[in-house]
C-alpha positions as CSV (number, residue, x, y, z in Angstrom):
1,X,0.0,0.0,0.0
2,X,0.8,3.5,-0.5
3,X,2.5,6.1,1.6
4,X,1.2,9.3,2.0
5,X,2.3,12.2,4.1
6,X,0.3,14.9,5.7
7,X,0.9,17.9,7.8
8,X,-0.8,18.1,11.5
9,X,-2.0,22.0,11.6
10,X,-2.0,21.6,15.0
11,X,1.4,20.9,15.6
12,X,3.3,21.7,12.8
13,X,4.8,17.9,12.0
14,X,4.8,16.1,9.0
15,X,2.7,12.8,9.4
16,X,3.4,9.6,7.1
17,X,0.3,7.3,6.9
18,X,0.1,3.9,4.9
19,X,-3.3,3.3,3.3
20,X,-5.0,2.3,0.4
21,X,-6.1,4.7,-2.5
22,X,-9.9,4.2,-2.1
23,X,-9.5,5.2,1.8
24,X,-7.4,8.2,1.2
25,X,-10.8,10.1,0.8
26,X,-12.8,9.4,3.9
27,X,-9.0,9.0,5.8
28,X,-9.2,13.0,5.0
29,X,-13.1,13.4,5.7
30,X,-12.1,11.6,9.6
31,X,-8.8,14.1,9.8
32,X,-9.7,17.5,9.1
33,X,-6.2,19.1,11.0
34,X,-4.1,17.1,8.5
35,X,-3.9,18.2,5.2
36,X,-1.6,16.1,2.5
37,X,1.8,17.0,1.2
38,X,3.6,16.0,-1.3
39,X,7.2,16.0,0.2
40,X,9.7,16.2,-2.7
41,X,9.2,14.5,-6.6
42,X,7.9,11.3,-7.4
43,X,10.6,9.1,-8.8
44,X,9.8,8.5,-12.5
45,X,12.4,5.6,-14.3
46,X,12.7,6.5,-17.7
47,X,15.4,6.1,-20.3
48,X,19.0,7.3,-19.3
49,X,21.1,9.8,-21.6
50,X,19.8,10.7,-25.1
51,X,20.2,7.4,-26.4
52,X,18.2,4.0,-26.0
53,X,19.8,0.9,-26.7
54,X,17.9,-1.8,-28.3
55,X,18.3,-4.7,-26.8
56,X,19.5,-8.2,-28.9
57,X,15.8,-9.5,-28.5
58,X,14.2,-7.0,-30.8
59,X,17.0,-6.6,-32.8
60,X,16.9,-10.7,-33.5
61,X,13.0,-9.8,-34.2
62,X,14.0,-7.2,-37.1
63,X,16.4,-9.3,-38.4
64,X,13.9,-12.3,-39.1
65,X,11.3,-9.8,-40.6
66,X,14.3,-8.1,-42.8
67,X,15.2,-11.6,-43.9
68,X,11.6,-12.8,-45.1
69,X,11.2,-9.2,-46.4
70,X,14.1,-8.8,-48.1
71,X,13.2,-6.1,-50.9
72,X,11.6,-3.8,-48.3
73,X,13.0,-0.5,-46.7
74,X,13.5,-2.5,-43.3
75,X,16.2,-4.9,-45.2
76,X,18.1,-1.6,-46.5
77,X,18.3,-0.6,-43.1
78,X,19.1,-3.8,-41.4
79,X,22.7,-3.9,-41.9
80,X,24.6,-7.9,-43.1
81,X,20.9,-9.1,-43.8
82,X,21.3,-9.0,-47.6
83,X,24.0,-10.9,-50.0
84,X,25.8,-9.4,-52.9
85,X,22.8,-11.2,-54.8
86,X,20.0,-9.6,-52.9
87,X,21.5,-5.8,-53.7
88,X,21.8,-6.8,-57.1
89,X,18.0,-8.0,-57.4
90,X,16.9,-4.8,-55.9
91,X,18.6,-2.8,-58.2
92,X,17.7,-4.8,-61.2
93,X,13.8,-4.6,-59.9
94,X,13.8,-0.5,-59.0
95,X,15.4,-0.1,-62.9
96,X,12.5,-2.0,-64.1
97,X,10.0,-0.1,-61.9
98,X,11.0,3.0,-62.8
99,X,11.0,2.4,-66.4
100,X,7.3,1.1,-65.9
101,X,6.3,4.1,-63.9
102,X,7.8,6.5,-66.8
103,X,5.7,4.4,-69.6
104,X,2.7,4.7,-67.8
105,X,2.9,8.8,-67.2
106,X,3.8,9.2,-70.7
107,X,1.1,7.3,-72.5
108,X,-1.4,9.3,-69.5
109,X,0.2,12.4,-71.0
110,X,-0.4,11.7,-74.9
């Protein structure tokens, strides 16, 4: 359960009490001379520096989807997932792609 600290009005101290979230309102009804404090920051764990490291898990994960993907974006990025073959192919594909795509706006021009 929770901590939660209050001042005593009446004599000035700082009062730590351990209860339960839903009892925190009626705990205040029953205690009108304490009134809660929030002494200092809550602690908040978050990422350290400006950088996050992935961890080998999720980089195995990108690898397997780079590898059964391999003329996507992803397997660009993913570095030693494609061969000298692989490159090659993509090349050889975005040529033919292109020359497709200028065909196509030039007959929709005529």
């Amino acid at each position: 359960m929770p901590l939660y600290d209050f001042l005593n009005n009446e004599t000035g101290e700082v009062e730590e009490h351990n209860m339960s979230y839903t009892k925190l309102d009626q705990f205040k009804e029953d205690n009108p001379h304490l009134k809660q404090v929030i002494l200092g920051t809550p602690n908040i764990v978050g990422g350290h520096g400006d950088r996050v490291k992935t961890d080998q898990g999720f980089k195995d994960v990108l690898n397997k989807i780079a590898s059964g993907h391999k003329l996507s974006p992803m397997a660009d990025k993913i570095s030693g997932v494609q061969t000298a073959k692989d490159i090659k192919t993509r090349e050889i594909v975005n040529k033919h792609v292109d020359m497709q795509t200028k065909n196509r706006l030039s007959k929709t021009k005529k």
